[in-house]
C-alpha positions in Angstrom: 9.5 52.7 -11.5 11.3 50.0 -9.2 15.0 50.7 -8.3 17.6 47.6 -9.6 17.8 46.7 -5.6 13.9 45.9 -6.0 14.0 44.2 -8.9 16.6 42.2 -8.0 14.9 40.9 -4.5 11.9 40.4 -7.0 14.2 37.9 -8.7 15.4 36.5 -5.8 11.8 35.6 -4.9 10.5 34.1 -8.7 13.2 32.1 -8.3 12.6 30.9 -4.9 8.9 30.1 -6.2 10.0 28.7 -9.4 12.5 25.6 -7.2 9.4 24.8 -5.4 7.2 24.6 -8.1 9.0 22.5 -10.1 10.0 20.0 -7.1 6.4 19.9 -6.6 5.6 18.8 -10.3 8.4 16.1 -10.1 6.2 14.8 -6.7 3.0 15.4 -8.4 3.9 13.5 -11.6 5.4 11.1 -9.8 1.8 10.4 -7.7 0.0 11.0 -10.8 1.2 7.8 -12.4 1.3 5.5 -9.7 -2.4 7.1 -9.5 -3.6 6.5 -12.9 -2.2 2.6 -12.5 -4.3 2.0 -9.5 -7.2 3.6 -11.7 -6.7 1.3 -14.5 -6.3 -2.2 -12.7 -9.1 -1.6 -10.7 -11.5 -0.4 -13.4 -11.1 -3.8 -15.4 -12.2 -5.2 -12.0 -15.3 -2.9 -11.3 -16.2 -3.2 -14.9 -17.4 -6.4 -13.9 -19.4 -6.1 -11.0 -21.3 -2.9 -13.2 -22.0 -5.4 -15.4 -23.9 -8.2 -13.3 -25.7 -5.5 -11.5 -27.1 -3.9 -15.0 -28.1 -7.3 -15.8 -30.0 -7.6 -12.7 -31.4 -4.4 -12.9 -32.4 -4.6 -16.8 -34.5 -7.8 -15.9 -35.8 -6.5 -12.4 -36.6 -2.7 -13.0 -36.1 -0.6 -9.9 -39.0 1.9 -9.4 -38.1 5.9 -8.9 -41.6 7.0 -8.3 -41.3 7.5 -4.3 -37.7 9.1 -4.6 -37.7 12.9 -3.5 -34.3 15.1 -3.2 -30.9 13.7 -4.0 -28.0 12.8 -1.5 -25.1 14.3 -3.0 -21.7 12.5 -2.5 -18.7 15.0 -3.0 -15.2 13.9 -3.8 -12.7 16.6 -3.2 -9.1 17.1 -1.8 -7.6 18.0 1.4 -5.0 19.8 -0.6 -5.1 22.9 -3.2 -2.9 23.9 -5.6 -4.7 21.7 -8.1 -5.7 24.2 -10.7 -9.4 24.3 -11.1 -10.0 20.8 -9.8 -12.0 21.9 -6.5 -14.0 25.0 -7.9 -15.1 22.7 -11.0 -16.7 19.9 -8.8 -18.5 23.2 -6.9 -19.9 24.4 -9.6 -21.2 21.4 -10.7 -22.8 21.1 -6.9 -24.4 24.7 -7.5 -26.0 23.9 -11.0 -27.7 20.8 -9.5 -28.4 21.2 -6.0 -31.9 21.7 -4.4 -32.3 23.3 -1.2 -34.0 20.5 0.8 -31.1 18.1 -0.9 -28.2 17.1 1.5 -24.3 16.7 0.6 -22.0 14.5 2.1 -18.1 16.1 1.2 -15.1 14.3 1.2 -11.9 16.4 1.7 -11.0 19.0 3.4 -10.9 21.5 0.6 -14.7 21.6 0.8 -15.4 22.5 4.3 -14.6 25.7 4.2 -17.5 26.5 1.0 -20.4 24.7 2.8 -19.9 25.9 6.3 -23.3 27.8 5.8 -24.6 24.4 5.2 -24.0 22.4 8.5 -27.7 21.1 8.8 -27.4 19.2 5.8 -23.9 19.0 4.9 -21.3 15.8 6.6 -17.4 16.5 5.9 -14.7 13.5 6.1 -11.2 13.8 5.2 -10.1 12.3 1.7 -7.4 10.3 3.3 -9.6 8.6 5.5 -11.4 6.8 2.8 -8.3 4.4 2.1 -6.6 4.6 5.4 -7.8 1.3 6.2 -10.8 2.7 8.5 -14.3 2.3 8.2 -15.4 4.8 6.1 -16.1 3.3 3.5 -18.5 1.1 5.1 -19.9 4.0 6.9 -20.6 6.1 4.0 -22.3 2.6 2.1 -24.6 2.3 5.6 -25.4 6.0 4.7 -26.4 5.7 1.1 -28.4 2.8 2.0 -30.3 4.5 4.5 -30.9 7.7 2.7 -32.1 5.7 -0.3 -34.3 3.3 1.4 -35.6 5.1 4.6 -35.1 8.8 3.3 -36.4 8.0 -0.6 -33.8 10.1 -1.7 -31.9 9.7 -4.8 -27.9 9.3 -4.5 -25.6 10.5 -6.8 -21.7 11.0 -7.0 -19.7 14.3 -8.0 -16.3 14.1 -9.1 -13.7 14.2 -11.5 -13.3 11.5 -14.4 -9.9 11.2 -15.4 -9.6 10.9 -19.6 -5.9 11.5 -20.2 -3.1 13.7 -18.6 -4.5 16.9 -19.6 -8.5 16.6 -19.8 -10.0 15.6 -16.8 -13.9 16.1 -16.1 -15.9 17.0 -13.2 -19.1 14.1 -13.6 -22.5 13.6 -12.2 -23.2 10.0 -12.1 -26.4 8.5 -10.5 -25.2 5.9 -7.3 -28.3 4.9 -6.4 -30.9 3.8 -8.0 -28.6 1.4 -9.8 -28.5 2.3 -13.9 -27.8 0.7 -16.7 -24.6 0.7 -17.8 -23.7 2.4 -21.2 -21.5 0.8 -23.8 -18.9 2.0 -25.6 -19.0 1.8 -29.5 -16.3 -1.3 -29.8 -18.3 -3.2 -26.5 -21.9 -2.3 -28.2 -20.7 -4.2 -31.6 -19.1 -7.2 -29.1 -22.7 -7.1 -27.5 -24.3 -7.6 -31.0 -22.2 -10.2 -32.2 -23.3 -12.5 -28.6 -26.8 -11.8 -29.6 -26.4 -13.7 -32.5 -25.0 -16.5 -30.8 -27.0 -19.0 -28.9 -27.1 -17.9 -25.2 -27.2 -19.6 -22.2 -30.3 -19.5 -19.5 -29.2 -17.7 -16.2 -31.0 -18.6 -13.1 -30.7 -16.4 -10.0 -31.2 -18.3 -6.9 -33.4 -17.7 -4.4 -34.5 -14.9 -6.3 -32.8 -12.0 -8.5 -34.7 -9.0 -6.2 -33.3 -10.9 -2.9 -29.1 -11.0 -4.9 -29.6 -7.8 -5.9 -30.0 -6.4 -2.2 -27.7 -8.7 -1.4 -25.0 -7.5 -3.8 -26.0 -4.1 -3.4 -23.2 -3.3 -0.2 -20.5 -4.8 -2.3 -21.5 -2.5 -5.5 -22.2 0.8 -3.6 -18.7 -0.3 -2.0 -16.6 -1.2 -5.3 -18.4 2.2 -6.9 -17.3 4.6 -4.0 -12.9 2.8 -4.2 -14.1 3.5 -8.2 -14.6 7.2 -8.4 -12.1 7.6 -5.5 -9.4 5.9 -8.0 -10.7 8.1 -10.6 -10.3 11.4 -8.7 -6.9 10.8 -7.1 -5.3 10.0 -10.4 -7.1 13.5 -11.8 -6.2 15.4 -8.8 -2.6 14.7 -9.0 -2.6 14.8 -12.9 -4.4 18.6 -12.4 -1.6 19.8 -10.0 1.6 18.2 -11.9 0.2 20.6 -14.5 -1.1 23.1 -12.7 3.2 23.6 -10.9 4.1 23.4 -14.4 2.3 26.3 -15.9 3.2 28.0 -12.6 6.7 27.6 -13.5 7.1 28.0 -16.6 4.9 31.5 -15.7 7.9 31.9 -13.5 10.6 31.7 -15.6 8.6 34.2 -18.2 8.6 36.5 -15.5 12.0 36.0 -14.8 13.3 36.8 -18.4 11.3 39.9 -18.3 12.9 41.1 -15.0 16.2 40.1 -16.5 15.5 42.2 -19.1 13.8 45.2 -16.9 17.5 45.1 -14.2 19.9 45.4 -17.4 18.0 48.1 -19.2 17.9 49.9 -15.3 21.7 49.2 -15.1 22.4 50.4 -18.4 20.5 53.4 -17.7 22.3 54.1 -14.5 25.4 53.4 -16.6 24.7 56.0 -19.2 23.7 58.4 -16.5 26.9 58.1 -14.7 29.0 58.6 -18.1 27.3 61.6 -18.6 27.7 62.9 -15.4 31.1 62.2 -15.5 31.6 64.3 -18.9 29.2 67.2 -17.7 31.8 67.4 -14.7 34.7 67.3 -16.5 33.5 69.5 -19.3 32.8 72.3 -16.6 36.4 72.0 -15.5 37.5 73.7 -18.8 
């Protein structure tokens, strides 16, 4: 059993924990919707663009026949204490992957799982990829290339924020381009312009020569998309994950609370009686 001077350094420490805990949830929350803004305004924006490329693509079919493997795109963090945010976007990785598949991982939080993987695996810091560098560009040249000289199917990994305390790790196909899917309100919207008379679109020169032409800015706006996505789930997934942690600590607290006074009102009763047993033997 621990002596009152333990439990009370234990106490000393919760509470230690439980003041940087919670001043990491206020930071986290803080990031979180800031975040989920970002997310929002930009989605209205790349909503659009997925739009005009579906159109494209639903006229001008993209063959898959030649595509072998997949180039997997990770998006991670460079910092933990997020919960299960990393380990889920692994274990989608492990459920999928094919061994002559390659992985390109962005954040640090991944390096360390796919060190056994250096032949086919490329690591870039999350930060980078809105720091103002060329990432981003590097990583569209990349996709290109393993699509169109390696014939190897792209696709994204990461977490799809839905509100501030569901947020799921996603597969979704970057290349070749797909069709977008609809939710119910925009599918009845949709049916209600087919009823209407429509205009003719013409794509000058031609609509394969604008697609590959749009294809940079797509890959591009796709890659700042998910990225928006992922940041506002990552700090969501740690705001909560520091408050479970304290509010863990401050149930553990109570309970040591509770464990030091019953020890001290042990030793308490055990120094009455000792007192009594001594002064009962000096009659």
């Amino acid at each position: 059993m621990a002596t009152l001077r333990q439990i009370k350094e234990q106490k000393k420490s919760v509470s230690t924990i439980n003041k940087i805990t919670k001043a990491m949830k206020l930071v986290s929350s803080a990031k979180s919707q800031k975040a989920i803004k970002k997310m929002r305004e930009y989605k209205k924006y790349f909503r659009k663009i997925e739009e005009v490329m579906s159109e494209i693509v639903n006229e001008s079919p993209i063959s898959t026949e030649n595509l072998k493997g997949t180039y997997w795109i990770l998006i991670m963090s460079d910092l933990g204490l997020a919960g299960g945010y990393n380990n889920n976007i692994l274990k989608q990785l492990k459920d999928n992957i094919e061994y002559d598949d390659n992985v390109l991982i962005i954040g640090n939080k991944g390096i360390s799982y796919f060190k056994k993987h250096e032949g086919n695996t490329e690591f870039f810091p999350l930060e980078e990829m809105v720091s103002g560098g060329n990432l981003l560009f590097e990583i569209t040249r990349k996709v290109k290339s393993m699509y169109y000289d390696h014939n190897k199917k792209v696709k994204i990994i990461y977490t799809e924020f839905e509100n501030q305390v569901e947020f799921n790790p996603t597969i979704k196909t970057l290349l070749p381009i797909q069709k977008i899917e609809l939710s119910a309100s925009e599918t009845k919207l949709e049916e209600n312009k087919n009823n209407e008379p429509q205009a003719v679109v013409e794509y000058e020169p031609n609509k394969d020569l604008l697609l590959r032409e749009l294809e940079s800015l797509y890959i591009h706006s796709f890659l700042i998309g998910v990225y928006r996505e992922a940041q506002a789930s990552e700090h969501t997934s740690r705001k909560n994950a520091m408050e479970n942690a304290t509010n863990n600590g401050q149930e553990l607290l109570e309970k040591l609370d509770i464990e030091y006074n019953r020890g001290r009102q042990a030793k308490i009763t055990q120094e009455i009686s000792e007192i009594i047993g001594g002064a009962e033997s000096l009659k």
